[in-house]
C-alpha positions, 0 to 999 in steps of 0.5 A, spaced: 516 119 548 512 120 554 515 121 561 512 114 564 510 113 571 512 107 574 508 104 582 508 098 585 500 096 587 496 090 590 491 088 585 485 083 589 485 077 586 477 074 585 477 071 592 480 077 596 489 074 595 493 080 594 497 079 588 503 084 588 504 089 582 506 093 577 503 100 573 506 103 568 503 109 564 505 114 560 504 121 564 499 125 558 491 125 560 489 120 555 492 113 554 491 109 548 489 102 552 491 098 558 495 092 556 495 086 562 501 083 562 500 074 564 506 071 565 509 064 564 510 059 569 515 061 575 517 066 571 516 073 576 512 080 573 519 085 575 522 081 568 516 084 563 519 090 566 523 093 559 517 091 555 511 094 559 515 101 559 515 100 551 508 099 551 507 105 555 512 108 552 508 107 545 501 110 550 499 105 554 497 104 561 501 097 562 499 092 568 504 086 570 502 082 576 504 076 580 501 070 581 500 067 588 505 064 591 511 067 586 515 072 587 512 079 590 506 075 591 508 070 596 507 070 603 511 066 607 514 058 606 510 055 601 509 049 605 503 047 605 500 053 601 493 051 598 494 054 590 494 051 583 494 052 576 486 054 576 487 059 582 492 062 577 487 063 571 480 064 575 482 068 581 488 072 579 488 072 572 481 074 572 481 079 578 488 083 574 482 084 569 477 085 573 481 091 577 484 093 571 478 094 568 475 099 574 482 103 576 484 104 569 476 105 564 477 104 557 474 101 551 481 099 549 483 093 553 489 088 550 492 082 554 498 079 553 500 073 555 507 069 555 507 061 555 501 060 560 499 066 560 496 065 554 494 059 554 488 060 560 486 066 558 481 063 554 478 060 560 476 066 562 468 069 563 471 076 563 474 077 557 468 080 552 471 086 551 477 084 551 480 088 543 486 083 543 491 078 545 498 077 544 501 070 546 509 069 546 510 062 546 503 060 548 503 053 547 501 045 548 505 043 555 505 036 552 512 033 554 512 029 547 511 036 543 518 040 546 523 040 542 531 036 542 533 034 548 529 038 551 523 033 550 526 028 554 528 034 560 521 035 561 518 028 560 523 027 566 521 032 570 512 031 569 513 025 570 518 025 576 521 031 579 515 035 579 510 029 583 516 027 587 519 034 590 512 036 591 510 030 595 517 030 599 518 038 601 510 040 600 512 045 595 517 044 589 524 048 590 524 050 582 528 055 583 534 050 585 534 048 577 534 055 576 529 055 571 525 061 575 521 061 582 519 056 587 512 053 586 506 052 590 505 044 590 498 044 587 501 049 581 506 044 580 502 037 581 496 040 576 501 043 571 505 036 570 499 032 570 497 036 563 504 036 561 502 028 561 497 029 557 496 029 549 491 034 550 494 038 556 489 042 559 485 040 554 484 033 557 482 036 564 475 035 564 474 039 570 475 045 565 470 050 562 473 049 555 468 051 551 469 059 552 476 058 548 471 057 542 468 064 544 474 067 546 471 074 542 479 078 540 484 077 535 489 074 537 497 074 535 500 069 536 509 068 537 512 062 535 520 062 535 524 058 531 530 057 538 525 055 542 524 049 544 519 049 550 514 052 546 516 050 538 512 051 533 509 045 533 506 045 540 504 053 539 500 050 533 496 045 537 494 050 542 492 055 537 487 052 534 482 052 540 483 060 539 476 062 533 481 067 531 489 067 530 495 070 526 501 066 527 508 069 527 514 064 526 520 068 528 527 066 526 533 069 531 538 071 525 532 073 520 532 079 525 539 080 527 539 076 532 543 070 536 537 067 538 530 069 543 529 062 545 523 061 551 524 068 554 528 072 550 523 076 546 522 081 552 530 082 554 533 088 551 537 084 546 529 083 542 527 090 543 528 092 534 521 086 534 517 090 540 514 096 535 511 089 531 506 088 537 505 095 538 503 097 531 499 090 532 495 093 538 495 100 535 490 097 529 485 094 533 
């Protein structure tokens, strides 16, 4: 395994916003690709750590970030800050991709994207040479197609938590549920009005949907079998916007392991099904 080198960077959104970050390369004069790591929701960019020093690890250079308004990305009390879910993917997202592509030259660029890091990226004008894609819980946000309880859980929370914290504090205190980092009130107000909706994000006219169809990778697409907020039902309807998927349905104890859950793939205890990804992205 190649030493790694690991630095903190800021990475310019598209409209000028710095997004706190992370790269992490292997030390040899060659690597075998960039691979962008798109977090989930509230979910902050140091937790991809253990995975991208895999990734670079196996040869690669590995690009984590946060989006504005989380974590190393924040400036300050988010009441008031202007900052929704199409910030998050047309600015942020596609400015990783952009700076990445200028700092880090290769013909071999892969995303991976955890839950709605997944799910936007094929709104993006800037992912032509993309090789491929990786999804780990990518999934319909629709409160309805959540597993067991947590059906209800969400529900609850779209329809009620999410509007109301938003309006009485200006920005909902996520962290206090313990369910990640703070949110901005746009991010927070936009992600429940899609989470009521059938169709989730694709029920927002306002978006490009057609460039999903044109979405020009490969994707492999994670479903795990214990989680409820990205169950295989709900990864299946967002994957048929995508022109090109593999699907992989994990279940925990056919691994080995005692459960993975929504974020579980990229702790230390998930590690033996890293090399899978690796082997994938090595293929393209």
């Amino acid at each position: 395994m190649p030493q790694i080198l690991e630095h903190g960077v800021a990475i310019p959104a598209r409209d000028g916003y710095d997004l706190g970050g992370t790269v992490l390369t292997p030390a040899v004069p060659e690597t075998r690709g960039t691979v962008i790591i798109s977090g989930a929701t509230a979910v902050p960019h140091r937790f991809y750590r253990r995975f991208a020093g895999a990734l670079a690890g196996a040869g690669y250079t590995a690009v984590t970030y946060d989006y504005r308004g989380i974590a190393a990305s924040r400036r300050g009390s988010l009441r008031g800050f202007d900052a929704d879910m199409t910030d998050w993917a047309f600015s942020d997202m596609a400015g990783v991709i952009d700076w990445a592509r200028s700092s880090y030259p290769t013909d071999r660029t892969f995303l991976a994207g955890h839950s709605f890091g997944g799910q936007t990226a094929g709104l993006l004008d800037n992912v032509d040479h993309v090789r491929g894609m990786v999804t780990f819980s990518s999934q319909s946000g629709y409160w309805r197609l959540q597993g067991d309880e947590q059906q209800w859980l969400v529900g609850f929370h779209v329809h009620a938590t999410l509007p109301a914290f938003s309006t009485v504090f200006g920005y909902t205190p996520w962290s206090a549920f313990g369910a990640g980092e703070d949110l901005p009130k746009g991010v927070a107000t936009q992600w429940a009005r899609w989470c009521r909706n059938p169709d989730y994000l694709f029920g927002d006219s306002s978006l490009p949907l057609e460039r999903y169809g044109r979405f020009p990778a490969p994707v492999l697409a994670y479903s795990f079998d214990d989680d409820k907020w990205g169950t295989r039902e709900a990864v299946d309807n967002l994957m048929l916007r995508y022109p090109d998927v593999e699907r992989r349905h994990v279940v925990p104890a056919d691994e080995g392991l005692d459960e993975i859950g929504h974020m579980g793939f990229f702790r230390e205890s998930s590690s033996t099904l890293w090399p899978d990804v690796i082997t994938w992205l090595d293929t393209r």
